[in-house]
N, C-alpha and C positions, 0 to 999 in steps of 0.2 A: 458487385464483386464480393465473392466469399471467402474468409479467410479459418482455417481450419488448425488447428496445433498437428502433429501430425511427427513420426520419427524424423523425417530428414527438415525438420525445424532447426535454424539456428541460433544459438541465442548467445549473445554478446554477453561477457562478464567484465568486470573492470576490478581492479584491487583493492579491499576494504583495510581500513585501518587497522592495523596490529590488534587493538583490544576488541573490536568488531568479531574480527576473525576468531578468537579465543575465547568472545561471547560465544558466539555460535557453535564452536569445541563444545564448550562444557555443557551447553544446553542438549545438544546432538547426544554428545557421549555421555551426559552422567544423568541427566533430566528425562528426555526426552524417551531414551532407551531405556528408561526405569531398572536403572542399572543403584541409582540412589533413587529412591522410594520420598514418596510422599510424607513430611511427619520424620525423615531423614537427615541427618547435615550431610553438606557437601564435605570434601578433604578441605583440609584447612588452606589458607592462602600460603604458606611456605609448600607445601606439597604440590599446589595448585602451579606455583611459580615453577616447581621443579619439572612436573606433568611437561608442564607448557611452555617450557623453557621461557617464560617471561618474566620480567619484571615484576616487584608488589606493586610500584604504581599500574600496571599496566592489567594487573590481576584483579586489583580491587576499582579499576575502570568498567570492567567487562562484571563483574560481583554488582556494581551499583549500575548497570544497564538491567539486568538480570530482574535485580530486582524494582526497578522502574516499571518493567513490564509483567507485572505479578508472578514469577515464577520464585523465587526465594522473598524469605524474610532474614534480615544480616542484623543480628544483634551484638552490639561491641564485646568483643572479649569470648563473646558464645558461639561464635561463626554463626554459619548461613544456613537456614532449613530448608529445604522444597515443600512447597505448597501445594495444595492438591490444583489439578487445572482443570478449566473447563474446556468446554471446544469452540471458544470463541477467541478470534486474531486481536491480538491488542496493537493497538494503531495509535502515538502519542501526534497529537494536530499541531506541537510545535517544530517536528520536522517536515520539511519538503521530502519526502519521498512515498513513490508509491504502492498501492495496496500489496501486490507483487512481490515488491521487494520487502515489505512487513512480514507476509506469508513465509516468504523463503526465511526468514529471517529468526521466524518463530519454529523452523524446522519442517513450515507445511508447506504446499505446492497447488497454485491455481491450475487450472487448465481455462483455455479459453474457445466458446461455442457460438454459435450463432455469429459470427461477426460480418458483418456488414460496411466498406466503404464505397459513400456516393458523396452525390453535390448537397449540400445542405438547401432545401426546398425555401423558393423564394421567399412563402408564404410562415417561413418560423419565426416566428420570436427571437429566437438564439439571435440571430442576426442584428439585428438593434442595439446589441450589448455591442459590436466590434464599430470602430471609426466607419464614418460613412466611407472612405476608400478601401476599406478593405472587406467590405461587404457582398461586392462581386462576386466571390471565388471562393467561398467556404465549403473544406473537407467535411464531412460528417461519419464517423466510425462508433457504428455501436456493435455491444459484443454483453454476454452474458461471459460473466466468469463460474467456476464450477472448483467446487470443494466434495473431490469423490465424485457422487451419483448426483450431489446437491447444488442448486443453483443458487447461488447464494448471492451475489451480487447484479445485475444491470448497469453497464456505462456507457453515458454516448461524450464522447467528444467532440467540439468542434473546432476548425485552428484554419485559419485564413492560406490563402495561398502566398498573401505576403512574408508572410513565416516560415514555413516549410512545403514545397509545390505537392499536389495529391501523389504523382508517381513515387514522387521519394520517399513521403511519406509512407506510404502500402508497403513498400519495402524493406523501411524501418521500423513501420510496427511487427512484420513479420520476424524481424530477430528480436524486436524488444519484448514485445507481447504487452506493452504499455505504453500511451502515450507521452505520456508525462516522463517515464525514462527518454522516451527519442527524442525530448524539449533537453533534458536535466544533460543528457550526450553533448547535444550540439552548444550548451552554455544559454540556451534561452528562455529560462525557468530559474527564476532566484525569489520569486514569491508568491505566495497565494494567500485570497480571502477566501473562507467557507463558513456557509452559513448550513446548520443541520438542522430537521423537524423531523419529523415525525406525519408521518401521512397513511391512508389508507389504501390499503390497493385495491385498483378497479379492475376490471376485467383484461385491457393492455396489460397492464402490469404482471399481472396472473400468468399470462403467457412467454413472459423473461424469467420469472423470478417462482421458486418452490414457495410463493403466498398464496392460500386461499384468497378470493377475494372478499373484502371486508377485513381481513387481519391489517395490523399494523408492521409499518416496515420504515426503514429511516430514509431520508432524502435529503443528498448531502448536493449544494449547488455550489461550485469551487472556481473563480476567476483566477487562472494563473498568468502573473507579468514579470514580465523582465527587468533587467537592472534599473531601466529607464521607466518603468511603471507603464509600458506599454502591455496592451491585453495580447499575448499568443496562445493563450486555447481556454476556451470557454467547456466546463465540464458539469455531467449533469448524471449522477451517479442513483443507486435505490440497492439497499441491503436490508438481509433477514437479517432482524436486531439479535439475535442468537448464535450469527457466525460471523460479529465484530460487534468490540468492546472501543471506543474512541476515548481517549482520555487526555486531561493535561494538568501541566501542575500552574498553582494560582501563586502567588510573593506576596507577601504585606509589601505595601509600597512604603521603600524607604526614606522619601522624603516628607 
């Protein structure tokens, strides 16, 4: 079965936290829109407050997202510059959320191609990662994501039918347009491991992804589980290292 983005797509929105929301303002309206310029300050945080009818905690919440994710630099006393940008999604691996909701996030918008849901082939590997009872009956959904003309990502999915059945599944990806949203919905996605490298692409690959074969491309493999540490979707993702920047921040350990 094929699944296609398409006008009468529907897609579910849920209510972002107040500072979210006013990240997202200021980026949209004053960044984004190169309404303030690169090498520019932003309005100060009492303006910002006033724009935005928010709060300074709630102003200099959304000021320090902002700039976590390279678009400003906030010097005490000096306010906040905008930085030049490139065109790569920055994506911090201390939150659960996904690629999707990064994109939207950062003002840009995926489109999803190619997608594909069947039975995950007897014969994969994937299958060995989930408990032997739940091995039976595994969904598999791959899909190429697309930035404009550009293909920039390959994801496949896989998620047991003890988790969520295929039919519901096909229905809920079709308003999510993500798997990992239709987990994060129903509450059963509170954690993931991921491991990323660096790989070159062969000829398969060449044909999801805008890579020459032989270039290099990233290959992020992600087990997402639940509260109880149980596996509900095993994910196995390949991006142009040009249209995502992953990062995260390190602590001296304080003990």
């Amino acid at each position: 079965m094929s699944l296609h983005d398409g006008p009468n797509a529907v897609r579910l929105r849920t209510r972002l936290p107040l500072q979210v929301e006013i990240r997202n303002a200021i980026l949209e309206d004053l960044i984004l829109s190169g309404q303030v310029a690169a090498g520019d300050k932003l309005p100060s945080e009492g303006e910002l407050c006033e724009t935005y009818a928010a709060s300074r905690v709630t102003i200099r919440s959304a000021l320090q997202s902002l700039q976590e994710q390279g678009y400003i630099r906030t010097v005490r006393g000096s306010g906040s510059v905008v930085l030049p940008q490139s065109q790569a999604i920055h994506s911090r691996l201390t939150r659960l959320v996904s690629f999707d909701a990064f994109a939207e996030q950062s003002g840009e918008a995926f489109s999803t191609l190619d997608a594909i849901i069947d039975e995950c082939p007897a014969d994969d590997p994937v299958r060995l990662q989930f408990p032997e009872d739940d091995r039976d009956a595994i969904t598999r959904i791959s899909r190429a994501k697309t930035r404009g003309d550009k293909r920039v990502a390959w994801i496949v999915d896989y998620v047991p039918a003890a988790i969520i059945g295929r039919d519901e599944l096909t229905e809920e990806f079709a308003r999510y347009g993500s798997v990992l949203d239709v987990l994060i919905a129903r509450d059963r996605a509170q954690y993931s491991d991921c491991t990323i490298t660096p790989v070159v692409a062969d000829r398969e690959l060449s044909r999801h992804l805008d890579a020459p074969r032989g270039s290099a491309v990233l290959h992020m493999s992600e087990l997402t589980r639940d509260v109880e540490g149980g596996l509900v979707d095993c994910s196995e993702s390949w991006f142009l290292p040009g249209a995502f920047t992953f990062y995260l921040r390190r602590n001296r350990d304080s003990h």
